[in-house]
N, C-alpha and C positions, 0 to 999 in steps of 0.2 A: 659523672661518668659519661663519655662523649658514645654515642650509640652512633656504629658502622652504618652506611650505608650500602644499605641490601644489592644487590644484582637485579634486582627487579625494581627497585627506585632508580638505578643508575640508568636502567632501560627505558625507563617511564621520563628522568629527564634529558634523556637522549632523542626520543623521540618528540617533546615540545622542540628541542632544538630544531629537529628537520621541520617541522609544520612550523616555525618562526624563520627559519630559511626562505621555504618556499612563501611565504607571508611575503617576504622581503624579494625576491623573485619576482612578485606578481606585480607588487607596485613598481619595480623599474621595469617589469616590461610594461604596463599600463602606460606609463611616461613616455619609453621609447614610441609606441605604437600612436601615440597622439602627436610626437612632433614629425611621425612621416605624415600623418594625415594631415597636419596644418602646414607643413613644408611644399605637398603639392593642391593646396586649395590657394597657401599663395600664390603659386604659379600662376595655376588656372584664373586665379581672379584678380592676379597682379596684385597683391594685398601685400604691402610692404610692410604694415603693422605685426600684421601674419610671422612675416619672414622672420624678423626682428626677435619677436619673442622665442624661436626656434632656437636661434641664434643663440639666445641669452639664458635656455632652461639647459643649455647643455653641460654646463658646470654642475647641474643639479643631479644630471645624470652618471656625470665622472665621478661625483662624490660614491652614491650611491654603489657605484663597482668598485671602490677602494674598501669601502665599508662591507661589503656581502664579502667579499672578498678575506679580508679578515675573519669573520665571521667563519669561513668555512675551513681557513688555516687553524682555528680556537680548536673547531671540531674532530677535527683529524688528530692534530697535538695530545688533543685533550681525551679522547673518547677512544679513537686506534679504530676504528669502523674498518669490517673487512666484508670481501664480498659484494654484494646488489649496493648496500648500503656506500659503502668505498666509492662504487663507480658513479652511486649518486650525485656525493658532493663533489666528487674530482670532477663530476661533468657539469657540476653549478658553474668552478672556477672557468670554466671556457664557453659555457652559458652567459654569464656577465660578460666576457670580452667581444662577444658574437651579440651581447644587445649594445655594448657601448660602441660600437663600431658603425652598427645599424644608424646610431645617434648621428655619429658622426655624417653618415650618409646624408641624412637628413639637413645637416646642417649645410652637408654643401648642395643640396637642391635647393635651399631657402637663400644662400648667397647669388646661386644663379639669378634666382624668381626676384633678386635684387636688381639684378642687371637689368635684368626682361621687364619689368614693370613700367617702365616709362615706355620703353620700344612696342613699333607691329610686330607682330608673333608673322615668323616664316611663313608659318603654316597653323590651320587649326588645330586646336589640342584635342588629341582623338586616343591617337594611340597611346600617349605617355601616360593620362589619366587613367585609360584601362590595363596597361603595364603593373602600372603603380598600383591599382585595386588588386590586383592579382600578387602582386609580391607583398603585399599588406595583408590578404587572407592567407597566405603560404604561410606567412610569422606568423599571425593570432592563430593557425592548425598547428601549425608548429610547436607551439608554446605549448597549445593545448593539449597536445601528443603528449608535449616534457611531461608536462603536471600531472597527467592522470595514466602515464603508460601505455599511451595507446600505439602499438604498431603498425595500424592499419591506415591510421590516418598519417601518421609520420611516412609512412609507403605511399600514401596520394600526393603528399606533398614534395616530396622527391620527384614523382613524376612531371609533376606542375613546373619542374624550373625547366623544361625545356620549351615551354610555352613563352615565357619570360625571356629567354635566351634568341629564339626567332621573334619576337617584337621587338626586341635591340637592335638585333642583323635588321631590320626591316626599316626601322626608325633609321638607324644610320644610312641608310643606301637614299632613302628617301632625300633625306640632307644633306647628302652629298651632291645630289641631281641638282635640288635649290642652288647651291654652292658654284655647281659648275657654270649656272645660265647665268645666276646675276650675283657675281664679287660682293654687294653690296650686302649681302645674307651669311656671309660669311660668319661674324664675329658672332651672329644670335642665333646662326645654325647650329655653331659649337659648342654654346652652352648649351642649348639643347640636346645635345651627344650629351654633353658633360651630366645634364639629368638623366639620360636614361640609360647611361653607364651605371651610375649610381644606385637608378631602381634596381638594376639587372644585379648588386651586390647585393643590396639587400635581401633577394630573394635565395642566394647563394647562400649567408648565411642561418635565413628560416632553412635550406636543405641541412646544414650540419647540424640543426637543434634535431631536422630528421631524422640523421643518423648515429644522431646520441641516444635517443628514444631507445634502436636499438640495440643499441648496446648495451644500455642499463638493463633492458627490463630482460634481454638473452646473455647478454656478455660477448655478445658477437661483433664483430667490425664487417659489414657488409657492402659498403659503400663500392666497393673495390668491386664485388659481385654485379651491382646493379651495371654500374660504368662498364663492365666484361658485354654486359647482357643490354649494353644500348639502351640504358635506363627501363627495360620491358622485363617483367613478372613473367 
């Protein structure tokens, strides 16, 4: 005699699925989070070995978002989640694409930090490195909002990309000055735009894991409110 499976087993492995989700979550943002750190330590130290492997773990990273990705198509098909539960995994699917994107970021600071390795640096690395720590704590708060629901910190890190956003304007004006006195700074001012463009994406996208936070944990879209309100509480 085949014995039904109960509503409260179906619950029970309903929910291993989400804590093997988020399992799976953690380790590609771990991944993601370690090739923007080695992507601008190449930079800074001209470390082309560095670059290289950046370059090369980022197939490890696409896999892993086809894969979660299915994973959370299985869930939906299979399970019908409605509610908190719904907007959880709907907001995994744009979760992976906002860390695989990140990847890519990274991958085009460590092609730059190719170019730059043999070359003089314009200018000291001052602000790009402190750019970068800043849109590198914005994602690990970020993240860490996703994972554990916190609204509070997903609201500090929203507020933090306008920090990020004036050391871009600032970086760029900078480079541009180089630029205009001596032609010769041209081609290595631009990649240097071209990094801290990049940083300045990355930290865009830690803002939308912010305002997925809350969405999930309220069901609200607020984004729209902060941007009204000059990104101020």
């Amino acid at each position: 005699m085949i014995k039904k499976t109960s509503t409260k087993d179906k619950k029970l492995y309903f929910d291993d699925e989400l804590v093997d989700l988020k399992e799976n979550l953690i380790k590609m943002s771990n991944l993601v989070e370690e090739a923007i750190e080695k992507s601008i330590r190449s930079l800074v130290e001209q470390n082309l070995d560095l670059a290289a492997k950046v370059i090369q773990n980022d197939d490890i990273i696409d896999k892993m978002e086809v894969d979660i990705e299915e994973q959370c198509l299985q869930m939906i098909a299979l399970r019908h989640p409605i509610a908190k539960t719904l907007r959880i995994i709907g907001c995994g699917f744009k979760t992976i694409s906002d860390l695989e994107r990140v990847a890519d970021h990274a991958v085009n600071i460590a092609k730059a930090s190719q170019y730059l390795s043999t070359k003089p640096m314009v200018k000291p690395l001052v602000d790009i490195p402190r750019m970068a720590e800043i849109a590198q704590n914005m994602l690990r708060d970020g993240l860490t909002a996703y994972f554990n629901g916190d609204v509070a910190l997903a609201k500090e890190v929203w507020l933090r990309d306008k920090t990020v956003d004036n050391l871009n304007e600032q970086i760029f004006r900078e480079l541009l000055t180089f630029m205009m006195e001596d032609p010769h700074t041209i081609s290595r001012a631009i990649h240097l735009i071209f990094v801290s463009d990049n940083i300045e994406r990355i930290a865009d996208h830690a803002t939308n894991l912010a305002e997925r936070v809350v969405y999930i944990v309220n069901g609200e879209r607020i984004d729209k409110c902060f941007k009204n309100s000059n990104k101020e509480l």
